[in-house]
C-alpha positions in Angstrom: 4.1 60.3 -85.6 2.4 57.1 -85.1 2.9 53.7 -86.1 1.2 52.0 -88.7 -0.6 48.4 -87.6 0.1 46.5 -90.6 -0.8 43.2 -88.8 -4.3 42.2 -89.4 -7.0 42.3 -87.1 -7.8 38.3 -86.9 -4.4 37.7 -86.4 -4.6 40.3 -83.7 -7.1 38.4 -82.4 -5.7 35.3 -82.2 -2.7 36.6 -80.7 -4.9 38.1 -78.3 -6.8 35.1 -77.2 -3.9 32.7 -77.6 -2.3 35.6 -74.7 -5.6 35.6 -72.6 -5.8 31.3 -73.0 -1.8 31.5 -71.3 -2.6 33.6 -68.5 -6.4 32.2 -67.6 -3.9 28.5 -68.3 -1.3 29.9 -66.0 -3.7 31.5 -63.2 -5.8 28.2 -63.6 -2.6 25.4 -62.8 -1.8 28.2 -60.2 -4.7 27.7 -58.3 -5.1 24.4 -58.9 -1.2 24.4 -57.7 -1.9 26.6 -54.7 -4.8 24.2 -53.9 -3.1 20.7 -54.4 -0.2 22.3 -52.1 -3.0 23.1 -49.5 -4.6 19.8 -49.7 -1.3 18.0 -49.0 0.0 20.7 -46.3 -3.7 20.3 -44.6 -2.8 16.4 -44.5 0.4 16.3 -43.3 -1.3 18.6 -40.4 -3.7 16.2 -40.3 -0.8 13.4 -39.9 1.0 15.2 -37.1 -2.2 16.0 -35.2 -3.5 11.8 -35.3 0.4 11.3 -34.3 0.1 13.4 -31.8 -3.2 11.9 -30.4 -2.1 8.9 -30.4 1.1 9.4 -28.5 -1.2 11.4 -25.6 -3.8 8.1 -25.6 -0.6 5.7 -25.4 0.4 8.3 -22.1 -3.0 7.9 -21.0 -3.5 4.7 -20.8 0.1 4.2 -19.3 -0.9 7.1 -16.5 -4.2 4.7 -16.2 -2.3 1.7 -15.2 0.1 3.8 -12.7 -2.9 5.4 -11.1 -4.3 1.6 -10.9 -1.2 0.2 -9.4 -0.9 3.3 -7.0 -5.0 2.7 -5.8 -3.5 -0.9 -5.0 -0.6 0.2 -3.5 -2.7 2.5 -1.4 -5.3 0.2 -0.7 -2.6 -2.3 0.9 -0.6 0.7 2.8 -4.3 1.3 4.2 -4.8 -2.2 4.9 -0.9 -2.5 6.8 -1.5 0.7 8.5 -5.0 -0.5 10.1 -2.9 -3.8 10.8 -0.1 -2.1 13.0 -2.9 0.6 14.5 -4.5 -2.5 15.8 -1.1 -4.5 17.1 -0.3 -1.2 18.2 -3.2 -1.0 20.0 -3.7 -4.5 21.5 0.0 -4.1 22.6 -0.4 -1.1 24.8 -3.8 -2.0 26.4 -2.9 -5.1 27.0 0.0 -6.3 29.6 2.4 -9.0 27.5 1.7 -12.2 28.9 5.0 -12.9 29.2 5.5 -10.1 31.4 2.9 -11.0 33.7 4.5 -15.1 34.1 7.8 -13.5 34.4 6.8 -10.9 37.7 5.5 -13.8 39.3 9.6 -14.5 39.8 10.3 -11.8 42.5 8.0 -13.4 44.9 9.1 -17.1 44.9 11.0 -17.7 48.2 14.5 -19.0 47.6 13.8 -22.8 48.1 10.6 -22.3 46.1 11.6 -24.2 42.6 8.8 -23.9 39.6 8.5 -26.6 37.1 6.1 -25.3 34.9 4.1 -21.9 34.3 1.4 -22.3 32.2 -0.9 -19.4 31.1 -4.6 -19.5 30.0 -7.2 -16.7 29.4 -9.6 -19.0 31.0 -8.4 -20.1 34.4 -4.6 -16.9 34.5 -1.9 -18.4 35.2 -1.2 -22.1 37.1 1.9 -22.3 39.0 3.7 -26.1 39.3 6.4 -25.8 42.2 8.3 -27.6 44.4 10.0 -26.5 47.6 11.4 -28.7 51.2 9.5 -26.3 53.4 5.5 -26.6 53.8 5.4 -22.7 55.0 7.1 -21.6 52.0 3.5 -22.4 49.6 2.3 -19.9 51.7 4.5 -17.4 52.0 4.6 -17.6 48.1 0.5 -17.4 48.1 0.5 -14.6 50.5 3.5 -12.8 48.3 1.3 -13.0 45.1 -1.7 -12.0 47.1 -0.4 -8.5 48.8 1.6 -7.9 45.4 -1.8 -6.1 44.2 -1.4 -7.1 41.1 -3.6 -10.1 40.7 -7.2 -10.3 41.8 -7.1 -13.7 43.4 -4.2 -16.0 44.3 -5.2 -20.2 45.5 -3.5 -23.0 46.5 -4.7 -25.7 44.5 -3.5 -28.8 45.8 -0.6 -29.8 47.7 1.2 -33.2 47.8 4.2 -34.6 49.7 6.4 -36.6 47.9 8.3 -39.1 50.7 11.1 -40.4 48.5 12.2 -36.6 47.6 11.3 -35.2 51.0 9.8 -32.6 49.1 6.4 -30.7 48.8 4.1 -30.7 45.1 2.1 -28.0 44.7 -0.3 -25.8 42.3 -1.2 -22.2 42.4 -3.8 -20.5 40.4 -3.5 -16.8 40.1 -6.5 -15.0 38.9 -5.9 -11.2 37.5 
């Protein structure tokens, strides 16, 4: 048996629009729901990702001043470096002057007193001495001379001082 419609077609209608208006309503604030929720999760993204690049160009610029300060840092190691290479260098070519006024020691006879050294790139070294025996300015001279270590050893002058009964003299040693 079937039922009998006793509701009139308008109303049917109606009912039937007033149904299809809901669900076109409902599908409608969905997508505009589904829409407004992908606008604000696409700008929070957005957010993260401007965070995010700002944090790396904050690291970059800090990794820009360490790789500054290390180019200066390196700069002045390269600087110090070529500053002991060259002491190092001019220190083992070279015999210390110091070394060469204090050899001159071993060959000063016993009553052979110095009373000054000096030391000039120009003229060597000058040798001021004193000593009670005339023979020892040349045993001195002739000590310096055989040593081989210097190219040219002279008696410069030679005084006699009567109230000290004693003998004045300068040596220049060439090398």
């Amino acid at each position: 048996m079937r039922e009998l419609n006793l509701i009139p077609y308008e109303i049917k209608q109606r009912r039937e629009a007033n149904r299809k208006r809901k669900i076109y309503s409902a599908v409608t604030i969905t997508f505009i729901a589904i829409l407004a929720a992908g606008l604000i999760s696409l700008k929070f993204v957005a957010t993260i990702y401007q965070y995010k690049v700002l944090s790396l160009q904050y690291e970059i610029n800090n990794k820009k001043k360490v790789n500054t300060e290390a180019d200066a840092l390196d700069s002045q190691i390269n600087i110090y470096t070529a500053y002991n290479n060259k002491v190092k260098e001019l220190t083992s070519e070279k015999i210390m002057i110091s070394d060469r006024i204090n050899a001159t020691k071993q060959y000063f006879p016993k009553d052979v007193v110095a009373n000054s050294i000096n030391y000039s790139d120009k003229n060597g070294i000058v040798l001021t001495a004193e000593t009670t025996d005339y023979n020892s300015i040349g045993i001195l001279a002739a000590n310096l001379q055989l040593s081989n270590k210097y190219k040219s050893v002279r008696i410069a002058n030679i005084n006699f001082n009567k109230d000290k009964n004693k003998y004045t003299f300068t040596v220049n040693v060439a090398y």
